[in-house]
N, C-alpha and C positions, 0 to 999 in steps of 0.2 A: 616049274614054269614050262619047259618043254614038254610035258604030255599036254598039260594043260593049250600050248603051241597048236599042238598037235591036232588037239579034237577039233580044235576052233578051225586048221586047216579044213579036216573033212568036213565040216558044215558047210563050207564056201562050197569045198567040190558039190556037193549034192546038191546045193541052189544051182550051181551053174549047169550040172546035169537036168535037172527038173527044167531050169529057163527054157534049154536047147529043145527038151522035148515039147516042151509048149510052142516055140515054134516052128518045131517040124509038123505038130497037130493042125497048126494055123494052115502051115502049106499047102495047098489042094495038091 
């Protein structure tokens, strides 16, 4: 269960990395 923890954290991280870049793309 803890790796499994694990991966499931880094998926969040990368949506929330990708979100941020999407809107610093938006930002002029």
């Amino acid at each position: 269960q803890g790796a499994r923890w694990g991966e499931e954290e880094e998926q969040q991280e990368q949506e929330q990395q990708e979100q941020q870049q999407q809107k610093k793309r938006n930002s002029p």
